[in-house]
PAFIKOL-35607 format. One line per field, with one value per residue (C-alpha): x, y, z; residue number from 1; residue in three letters. Coordinates in Angstrom, 1 decimal. Example, Ala and Ser with C-alpha at 12.3 -4.5 7.8 and 13.67 -1.06 7.14 Angstrom:
BEGIN
xx = 12.3 | 13.7
yy = -4.5 | -1.1
zz = 7.8 | 7.1
i = 1 | 2
aa = ALA | SER
This chain:
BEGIN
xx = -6.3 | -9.3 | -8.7 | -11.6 | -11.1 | -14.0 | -13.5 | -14.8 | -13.9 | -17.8 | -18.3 | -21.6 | -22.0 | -22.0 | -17.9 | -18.0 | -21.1 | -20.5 | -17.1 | -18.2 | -21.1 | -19.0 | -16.8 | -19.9 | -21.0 | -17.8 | -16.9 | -20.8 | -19.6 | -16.6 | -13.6 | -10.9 | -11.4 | -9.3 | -10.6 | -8.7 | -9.4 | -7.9 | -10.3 | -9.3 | -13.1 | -12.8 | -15.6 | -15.0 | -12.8 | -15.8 | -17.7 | -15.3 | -15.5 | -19.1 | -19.0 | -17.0 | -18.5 | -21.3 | -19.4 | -20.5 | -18.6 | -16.3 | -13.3 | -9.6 | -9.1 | -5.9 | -5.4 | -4.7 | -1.7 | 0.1 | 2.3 | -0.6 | 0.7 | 3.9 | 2.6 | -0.8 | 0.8 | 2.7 | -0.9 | -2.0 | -1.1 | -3.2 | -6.7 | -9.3 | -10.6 | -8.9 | -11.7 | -9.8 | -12.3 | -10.8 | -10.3 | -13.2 | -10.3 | -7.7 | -4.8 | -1.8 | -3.7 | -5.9 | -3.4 | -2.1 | -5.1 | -5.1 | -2.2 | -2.6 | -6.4 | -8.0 | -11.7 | -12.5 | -16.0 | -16.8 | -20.4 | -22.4 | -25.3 | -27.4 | -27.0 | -25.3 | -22.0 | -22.0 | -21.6 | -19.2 | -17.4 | -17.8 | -16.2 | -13.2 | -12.7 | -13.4 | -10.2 | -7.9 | -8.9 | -8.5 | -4.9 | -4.3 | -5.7 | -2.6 | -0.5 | -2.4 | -4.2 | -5.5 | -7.7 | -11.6 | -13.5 | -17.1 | -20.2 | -22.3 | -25.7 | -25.6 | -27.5 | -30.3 | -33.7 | -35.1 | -38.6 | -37.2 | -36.5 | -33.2 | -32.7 | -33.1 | -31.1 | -27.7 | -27.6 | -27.3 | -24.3 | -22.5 | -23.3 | -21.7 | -18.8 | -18.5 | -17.9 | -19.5 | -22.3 | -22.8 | -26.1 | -26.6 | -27.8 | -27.4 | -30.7 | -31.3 | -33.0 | -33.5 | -31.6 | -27.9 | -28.7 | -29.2 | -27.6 | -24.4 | -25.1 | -25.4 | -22.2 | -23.7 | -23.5 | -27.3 | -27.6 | -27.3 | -29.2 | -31.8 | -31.5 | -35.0 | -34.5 | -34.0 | -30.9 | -30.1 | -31.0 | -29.0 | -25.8 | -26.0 | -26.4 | -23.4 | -21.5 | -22.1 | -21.5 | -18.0 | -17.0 | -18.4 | -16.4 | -13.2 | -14.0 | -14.2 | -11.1 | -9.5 | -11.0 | -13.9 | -16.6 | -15.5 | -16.1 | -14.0 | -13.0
yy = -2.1 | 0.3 | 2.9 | 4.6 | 7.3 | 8.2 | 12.1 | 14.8 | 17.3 | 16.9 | 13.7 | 11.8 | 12.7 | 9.4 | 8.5 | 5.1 | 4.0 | 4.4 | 2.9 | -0.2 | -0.6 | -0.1 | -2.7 | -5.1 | -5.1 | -5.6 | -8.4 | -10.1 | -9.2 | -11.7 | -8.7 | -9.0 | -6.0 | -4.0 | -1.8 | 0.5 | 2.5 | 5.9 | 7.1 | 6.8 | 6.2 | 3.2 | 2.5 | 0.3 | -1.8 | -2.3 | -3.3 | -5.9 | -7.5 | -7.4 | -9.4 | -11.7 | -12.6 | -13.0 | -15.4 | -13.0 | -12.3 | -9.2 | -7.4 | -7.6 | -5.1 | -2.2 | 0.5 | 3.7 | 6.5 | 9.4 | 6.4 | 4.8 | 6.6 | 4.2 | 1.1 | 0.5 | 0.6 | -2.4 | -4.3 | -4.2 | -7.4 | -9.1 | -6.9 | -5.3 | -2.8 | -0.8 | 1.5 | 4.2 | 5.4 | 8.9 | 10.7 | 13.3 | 16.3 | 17.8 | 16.2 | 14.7 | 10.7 | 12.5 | 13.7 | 10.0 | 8.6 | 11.0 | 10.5 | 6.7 | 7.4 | 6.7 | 8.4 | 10.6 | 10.6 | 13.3 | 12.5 | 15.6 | 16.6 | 19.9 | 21.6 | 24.8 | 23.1 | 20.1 | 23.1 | 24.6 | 21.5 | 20.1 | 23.1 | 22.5 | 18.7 | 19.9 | 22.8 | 19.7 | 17.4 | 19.9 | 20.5 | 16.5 | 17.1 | 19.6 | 16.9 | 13.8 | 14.7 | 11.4 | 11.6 | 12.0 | 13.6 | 13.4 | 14.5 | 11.6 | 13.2 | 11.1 | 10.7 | 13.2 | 12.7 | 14.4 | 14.9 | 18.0 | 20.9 | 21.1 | 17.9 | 18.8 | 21.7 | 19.7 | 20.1 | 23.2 | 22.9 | 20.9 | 23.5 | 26.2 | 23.5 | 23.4 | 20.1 | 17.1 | 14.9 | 11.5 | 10.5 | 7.3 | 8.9 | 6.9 | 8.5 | 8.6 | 5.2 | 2.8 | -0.1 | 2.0 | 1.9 | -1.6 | -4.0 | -3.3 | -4.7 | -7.9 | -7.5 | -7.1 | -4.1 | -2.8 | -5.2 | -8.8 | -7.2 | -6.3 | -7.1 | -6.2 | -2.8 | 0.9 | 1.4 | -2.0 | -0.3 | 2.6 | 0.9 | -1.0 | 2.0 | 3.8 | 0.4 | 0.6 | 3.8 | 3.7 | 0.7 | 2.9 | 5.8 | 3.5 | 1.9 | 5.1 | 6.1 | 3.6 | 3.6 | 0.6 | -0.2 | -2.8 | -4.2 | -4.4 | -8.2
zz = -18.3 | -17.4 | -14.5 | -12.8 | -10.4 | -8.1 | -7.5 | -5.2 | -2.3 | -0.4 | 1.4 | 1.2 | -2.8 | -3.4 | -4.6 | -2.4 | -3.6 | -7.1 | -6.8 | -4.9 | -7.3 | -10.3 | -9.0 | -8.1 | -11.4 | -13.7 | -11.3 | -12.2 | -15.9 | -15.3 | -15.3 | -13.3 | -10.6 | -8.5 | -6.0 | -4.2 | -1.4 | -0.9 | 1.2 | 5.4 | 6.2 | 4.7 | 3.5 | 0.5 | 2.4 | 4.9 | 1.3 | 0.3 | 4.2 | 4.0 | 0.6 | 1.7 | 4.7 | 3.0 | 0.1 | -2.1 | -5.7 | -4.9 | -6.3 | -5.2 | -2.6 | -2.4 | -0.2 | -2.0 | -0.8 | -3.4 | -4.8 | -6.7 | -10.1 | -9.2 | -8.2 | -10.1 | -13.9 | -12.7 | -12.5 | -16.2 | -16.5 | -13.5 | -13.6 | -16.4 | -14.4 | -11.5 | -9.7 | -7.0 | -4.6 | -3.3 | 0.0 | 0.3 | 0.0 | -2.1 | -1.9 | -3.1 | -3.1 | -5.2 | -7.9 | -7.7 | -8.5 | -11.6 | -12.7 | -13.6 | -14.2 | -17.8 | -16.3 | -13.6 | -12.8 | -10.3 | -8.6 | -8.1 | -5.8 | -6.1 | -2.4 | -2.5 | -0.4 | -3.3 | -6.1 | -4.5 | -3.7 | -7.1 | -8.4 | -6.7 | -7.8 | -11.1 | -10.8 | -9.8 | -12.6 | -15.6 | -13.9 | -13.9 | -17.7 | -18.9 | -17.6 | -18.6 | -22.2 | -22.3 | -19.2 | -19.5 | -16.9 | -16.4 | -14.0 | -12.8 | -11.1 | -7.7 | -4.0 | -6.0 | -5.2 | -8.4 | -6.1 | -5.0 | -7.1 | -5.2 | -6.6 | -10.3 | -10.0 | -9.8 | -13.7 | -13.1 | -10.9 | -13.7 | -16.4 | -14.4 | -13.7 | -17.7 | -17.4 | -19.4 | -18.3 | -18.0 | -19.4 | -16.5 | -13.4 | -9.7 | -8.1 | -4.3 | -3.1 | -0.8 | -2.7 | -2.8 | 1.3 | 1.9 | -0.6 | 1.3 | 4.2 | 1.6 | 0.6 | -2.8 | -5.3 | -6.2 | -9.5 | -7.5 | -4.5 | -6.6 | -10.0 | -11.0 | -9.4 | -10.8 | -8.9 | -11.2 | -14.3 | -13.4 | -12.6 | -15.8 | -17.3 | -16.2 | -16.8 | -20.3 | -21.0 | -18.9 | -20.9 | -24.5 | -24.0 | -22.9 | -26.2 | -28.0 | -26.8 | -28.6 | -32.1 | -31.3 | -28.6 | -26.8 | -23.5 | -21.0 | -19.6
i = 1 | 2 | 3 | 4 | 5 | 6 | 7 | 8 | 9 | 10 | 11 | 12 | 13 | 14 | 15 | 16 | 17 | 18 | 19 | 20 | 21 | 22 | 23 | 24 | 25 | 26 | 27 | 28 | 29 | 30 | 31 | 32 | 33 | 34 | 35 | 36 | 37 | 38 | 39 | 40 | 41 | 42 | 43 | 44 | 45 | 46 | 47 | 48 | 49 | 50 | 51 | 52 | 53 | 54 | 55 | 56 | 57 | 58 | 59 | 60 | 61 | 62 | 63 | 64 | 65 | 66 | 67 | 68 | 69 | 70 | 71 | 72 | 73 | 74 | 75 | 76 | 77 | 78 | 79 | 80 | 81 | 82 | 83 | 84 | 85 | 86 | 87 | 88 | 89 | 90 | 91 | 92 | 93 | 94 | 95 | 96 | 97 | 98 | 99 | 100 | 101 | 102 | 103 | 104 | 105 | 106 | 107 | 108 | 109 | 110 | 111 | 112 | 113 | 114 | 115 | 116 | 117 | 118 | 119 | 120 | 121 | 122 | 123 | 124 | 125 | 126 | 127 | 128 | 129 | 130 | 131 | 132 | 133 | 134 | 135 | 136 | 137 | 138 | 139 | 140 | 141 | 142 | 143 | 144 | 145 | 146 | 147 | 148 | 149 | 150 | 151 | 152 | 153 | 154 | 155 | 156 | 157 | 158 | 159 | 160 | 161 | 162 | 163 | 164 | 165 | 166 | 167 | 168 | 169 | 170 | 171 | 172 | 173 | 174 | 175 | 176 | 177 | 178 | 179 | 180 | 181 | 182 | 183 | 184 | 185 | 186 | 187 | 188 | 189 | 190 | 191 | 192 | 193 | 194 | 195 | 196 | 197 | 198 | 199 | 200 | 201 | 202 | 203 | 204 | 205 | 206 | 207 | 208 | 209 | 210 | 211 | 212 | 213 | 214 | 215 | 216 | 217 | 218 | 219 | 220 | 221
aa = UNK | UNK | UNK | UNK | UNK | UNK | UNK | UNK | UNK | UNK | UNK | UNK | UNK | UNK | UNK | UNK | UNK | UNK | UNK | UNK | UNK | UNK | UNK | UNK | UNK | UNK | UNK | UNK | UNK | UNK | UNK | UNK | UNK | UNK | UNK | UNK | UNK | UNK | UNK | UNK | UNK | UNK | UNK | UNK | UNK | UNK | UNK | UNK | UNK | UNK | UNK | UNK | UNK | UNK | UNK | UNK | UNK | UNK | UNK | UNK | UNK | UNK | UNK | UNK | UNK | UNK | UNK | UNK | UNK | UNK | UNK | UNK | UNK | UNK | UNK | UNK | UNK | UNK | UNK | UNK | UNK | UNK | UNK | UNK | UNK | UNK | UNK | UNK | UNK | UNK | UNK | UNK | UNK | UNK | UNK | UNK | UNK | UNK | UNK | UNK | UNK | UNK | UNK | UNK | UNK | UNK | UNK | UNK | UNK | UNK | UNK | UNK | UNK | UNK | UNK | UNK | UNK | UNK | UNK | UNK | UNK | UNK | UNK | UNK | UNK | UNK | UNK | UNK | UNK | UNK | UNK | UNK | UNK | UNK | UNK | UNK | UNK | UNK | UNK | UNK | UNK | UNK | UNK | UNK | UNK | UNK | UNK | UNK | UNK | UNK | UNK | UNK | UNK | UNK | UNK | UNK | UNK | UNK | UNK | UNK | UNK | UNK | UNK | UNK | UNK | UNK | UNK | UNK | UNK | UNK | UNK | UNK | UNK | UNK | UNK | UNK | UNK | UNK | UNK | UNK | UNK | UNK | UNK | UNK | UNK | UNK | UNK | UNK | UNK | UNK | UNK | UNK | UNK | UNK | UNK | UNK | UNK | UNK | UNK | UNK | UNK | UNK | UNK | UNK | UNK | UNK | UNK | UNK | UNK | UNK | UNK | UNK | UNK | UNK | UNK | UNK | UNK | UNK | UNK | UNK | UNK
């Protein structure tokens, strides 16, 4: 079993929608998905309703506390993939999550509040690190429009975080805004799409390093 954690202290940089389109894709790959969500907004449980409703293909749904470290080992048996979407804070859910987490992947924005922010989440995970080797952590350039030069400063951000990059990028459009209201994670919604291409993208390279990890490539599911 695969656990993703969705990490960072800002809101809006983008942790729900890469969870839920994460999720969305494994689930079209045919791997058994969990999705839990930590956060209290709720915003990935509002997904999975919307998929639904829509008989769309969707992930098992969990709600997240600071037991998950207890309770989610217990599911190896039953799921692939569990992906954790986090709370937008510090806290002891998110040292849960970290605990029973193979990946962090810590979405990053370029404003001076998502540095600073991303800073922060990246303190928390090297100190789930000393007491979980094992984990990888990892920057995911998210919400960015690369127009701007803020925008393409967020690399920036993550070389100051010393912290290693992702080389998929989620960038900021329309597609991320409107295939929930589907139900549908960015590659059914629009398969054709960018926002496709880049979901695939970070996909496979989540599913490479997992492989990696264990001496072979090897998909998931």
């Amino acid at each position: 079993m695969l656990t993703i954690a969705l990490c960072g202290q800002k809101g809006g940089a983008g942790k729900t929608t890469t969870a839920t389109n994460l999720a969305a894709e494994l689930v079209t790959r045919g791997s058994r998905v969990l999705l839990v969500d930590a956060d209290p907004q709720g915003s990935a449980s509002w997904w999975v309703a919307k998929a639904r409703e829509a008989k769309q293909p969707a992930p098992e749904l969990a709600h997240g506390d600071d037991s998950m470290h207890k309770r989610l080992p217990a599911l190896a048996d039953r799921f692939d993939v569990i992906v954790i979407d986090c709370p937008g804070r510090l806290s002891s859910v998110v040292r849960s999550a970290l605990a029973v987490s193979d990946i962090a992947i810590l979405p990053c924005g370029s404003g001076a509040l998502d540095g600073w922010a991303f800073v922060e989440t990246v303190k928390q995970v090297r100190e789930a690190q000393r007491l979980r080797p094992k984990l990888q952590a990892f920057a995911l350039v998210a919400h960015v429009d690369m127009r701007r030069a803020i925008g393409r400063s967020v690399h920036e951000v993550i070389k100051q975080a010393k912290i290693q990059v992702l080389d998929a990028e989620l960038i900021d459009r329309a597609e991320y805004e409107e295939a929930p209201w589907g139900g549908q994670g960015v590659t059914t919604w629009a398969p054709s799409s960018q926002a496709a291409e880049e979901v695939r993208a970070l996909v496979d390279e989540v599913l490479n390093l997992r492989g990696k990890q264990h001496g072979k490539k090897k998909a998931v599911g």
